[in-house]
Every structure is written in structure tokens, then in C-alpha cells.
PAZAKOL-489264 format. One record per residue (C-alpha): chain; residue in three letters; x, y, z. Coordinates in Angstrom, 1 decimal, decimal comma, padded with zeros to 4 digits, m for minus. Layout:
chaine=A	residu=ALA	u=X	v=Y	w=Z $
...
END
This chain:
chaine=A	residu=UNK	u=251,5	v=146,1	w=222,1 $
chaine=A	residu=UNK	u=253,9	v=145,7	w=218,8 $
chaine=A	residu=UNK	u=253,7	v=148,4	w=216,5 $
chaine=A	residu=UNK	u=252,3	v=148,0	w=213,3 $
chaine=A	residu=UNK	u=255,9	v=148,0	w=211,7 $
chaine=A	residu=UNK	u=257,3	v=145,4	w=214,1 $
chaine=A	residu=UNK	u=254,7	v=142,7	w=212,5 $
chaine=A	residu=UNK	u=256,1	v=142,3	w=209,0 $
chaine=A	residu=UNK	u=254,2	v=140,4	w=206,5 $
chaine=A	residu=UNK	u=251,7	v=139,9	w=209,0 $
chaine=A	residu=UNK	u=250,7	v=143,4	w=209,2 $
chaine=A	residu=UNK	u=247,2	v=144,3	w=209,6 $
chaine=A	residu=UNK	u=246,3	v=140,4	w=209,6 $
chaine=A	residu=UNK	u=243,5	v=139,8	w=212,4 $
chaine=A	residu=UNK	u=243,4	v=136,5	w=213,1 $
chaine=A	residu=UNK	u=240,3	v=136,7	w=215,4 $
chaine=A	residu=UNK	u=238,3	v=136,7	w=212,4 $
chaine=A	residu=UNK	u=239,8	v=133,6	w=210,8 $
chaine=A	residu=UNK	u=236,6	v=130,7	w=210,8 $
chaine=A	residu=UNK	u=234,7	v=132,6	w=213,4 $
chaine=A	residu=UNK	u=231,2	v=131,9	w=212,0 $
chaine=A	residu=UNK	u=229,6	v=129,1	w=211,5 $
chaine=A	residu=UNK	u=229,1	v=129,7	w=207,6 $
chaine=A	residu=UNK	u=232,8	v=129,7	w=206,7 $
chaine=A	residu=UNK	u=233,3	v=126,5	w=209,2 $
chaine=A	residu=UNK	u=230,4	v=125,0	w=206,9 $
chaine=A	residu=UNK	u=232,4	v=126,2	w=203,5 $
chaine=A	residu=UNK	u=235,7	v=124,5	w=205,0 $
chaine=A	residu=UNK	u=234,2	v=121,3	w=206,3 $
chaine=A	residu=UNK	u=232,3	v=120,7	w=202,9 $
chaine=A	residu=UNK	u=235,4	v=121,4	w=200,3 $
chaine=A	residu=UNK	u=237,7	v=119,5	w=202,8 $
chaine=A	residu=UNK	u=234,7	v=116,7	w=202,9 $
chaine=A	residu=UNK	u=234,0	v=116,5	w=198,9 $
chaine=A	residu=UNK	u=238,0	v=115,9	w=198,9 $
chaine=A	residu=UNK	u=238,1	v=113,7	w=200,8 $
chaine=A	residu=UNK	u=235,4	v=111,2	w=199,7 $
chaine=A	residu=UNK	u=236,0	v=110,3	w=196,3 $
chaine=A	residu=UNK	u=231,9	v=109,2	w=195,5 $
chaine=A	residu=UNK	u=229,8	v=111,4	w=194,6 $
chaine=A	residu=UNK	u=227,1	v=113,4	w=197,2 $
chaine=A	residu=UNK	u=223,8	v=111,5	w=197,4 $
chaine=A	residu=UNK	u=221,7	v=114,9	w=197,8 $
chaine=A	residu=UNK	u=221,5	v=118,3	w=196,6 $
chaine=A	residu=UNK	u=223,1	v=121,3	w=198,5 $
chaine=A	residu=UNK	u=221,0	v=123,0	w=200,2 $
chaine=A	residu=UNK	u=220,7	v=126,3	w=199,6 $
chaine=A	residu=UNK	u=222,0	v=127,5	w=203,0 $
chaine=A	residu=UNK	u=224,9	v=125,7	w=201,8 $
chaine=A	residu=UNK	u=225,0	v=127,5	w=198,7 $
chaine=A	residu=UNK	u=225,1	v=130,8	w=200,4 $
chaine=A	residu=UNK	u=227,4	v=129,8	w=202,7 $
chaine=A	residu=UNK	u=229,8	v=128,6	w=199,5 $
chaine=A	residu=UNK	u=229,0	v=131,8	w=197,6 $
chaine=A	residu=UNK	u=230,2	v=134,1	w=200,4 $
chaine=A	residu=UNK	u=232,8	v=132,1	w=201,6 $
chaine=A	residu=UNK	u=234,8	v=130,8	w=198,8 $
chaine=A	residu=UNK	u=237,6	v=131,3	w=200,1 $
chaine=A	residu=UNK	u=237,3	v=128,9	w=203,1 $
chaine=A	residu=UNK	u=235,8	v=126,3	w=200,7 $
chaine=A	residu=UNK	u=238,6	v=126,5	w=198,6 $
chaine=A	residu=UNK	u=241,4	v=126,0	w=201,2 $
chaine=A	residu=UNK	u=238,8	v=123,1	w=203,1 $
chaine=A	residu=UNK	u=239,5	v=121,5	w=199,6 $
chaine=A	residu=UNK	u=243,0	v=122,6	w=199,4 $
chaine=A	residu=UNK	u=243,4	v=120,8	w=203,0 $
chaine=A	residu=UNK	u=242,0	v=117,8	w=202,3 $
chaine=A	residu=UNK	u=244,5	v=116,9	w=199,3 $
chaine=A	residu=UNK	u=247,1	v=117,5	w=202,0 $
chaine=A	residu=UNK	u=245,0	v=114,8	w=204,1 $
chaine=A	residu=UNK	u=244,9	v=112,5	w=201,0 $
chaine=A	residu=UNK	u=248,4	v=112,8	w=200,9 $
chaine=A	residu=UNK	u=249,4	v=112,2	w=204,4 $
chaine=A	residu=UNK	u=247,2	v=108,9	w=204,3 $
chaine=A	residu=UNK	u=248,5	v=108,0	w=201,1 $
chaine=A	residu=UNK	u=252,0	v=108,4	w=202,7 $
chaine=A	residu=UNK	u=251,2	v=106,8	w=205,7 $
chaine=A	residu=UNK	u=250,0	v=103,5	w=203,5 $
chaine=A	residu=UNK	u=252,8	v=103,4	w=201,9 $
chaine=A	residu=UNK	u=255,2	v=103,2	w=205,3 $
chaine=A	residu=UNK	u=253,0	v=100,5	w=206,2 $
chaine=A	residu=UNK	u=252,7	v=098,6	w=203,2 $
chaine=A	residu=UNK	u=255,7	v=098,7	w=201,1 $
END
């Protein structure tokens, strides 16, 4: 078992936890989601989403944060193709 010292920046980090509920998986999926398709949402949030946004914002943000990295991989990928 490293000590605590031997783990650097990465101290105290516990990755078990990281997206280990289903409300932060729902946060990620729908930032990374209202990335990547550019219209707008044909409903209302529900308000389990809402809940699940307001105490996960942090997952939301980097599901949205992930999906301009997808946007730019495509965007990359049409280019190779294209021009």
C-alpha cells in the first residue's frame, strides 16, 4: 500500500467515487449531450434532472467540457477526410 507521500498530486484523490451514481452519470451525459447537438431540447428538464444538475455541477460541466473535445475530434476528422 503506497503511503500517502509516495502519491504526489494525487494525494488523497479516491477515484472510486468518480461517476459512481447514477445522478452524476445523468449530469455528464446531458452537458456532454446539449454539446453535442447544436438544436435546441424539444422538452423541459425534468426536475429529477434539475436536481441531479444542481448537485452535480461539476460532472455537468466537464460532460460539456467533453463534448467540445468530441466536436473537435469530428471536426478534425472531417477535415482529414475532406480537404
Amino acid at each position: 500500500m503506497p503511503r500517502d507521500e509516495d502519491k504526489g498530486f494525487l494525494k488523497g484523490l479516491n477515484i472510486h467515487g468518480f461517476m459512481d451514481v447514477y445522478q452524476e452519470w445523468h449530469a455528464f451525459v446531458n452537458g456532454f449531450c446539449e454539446v453535442l447537438c447544436p438544436w435546441r431540447a424539444k422538452y423541459e428538464p425534468s426536475e429529477e434532472l434539475l436536481n441531479d444538475l444542481k448537485g452535480d455541477h461539476h460532472y455537468y460541466m466537464f460532460g460539456r467540457a467533453i463534448g467540445v473535445i468530441a466536436w473537435l475530434i469530428i471536426a478534425k476528422i472531417i477535415k482529414e477526410v475532406f480537404f
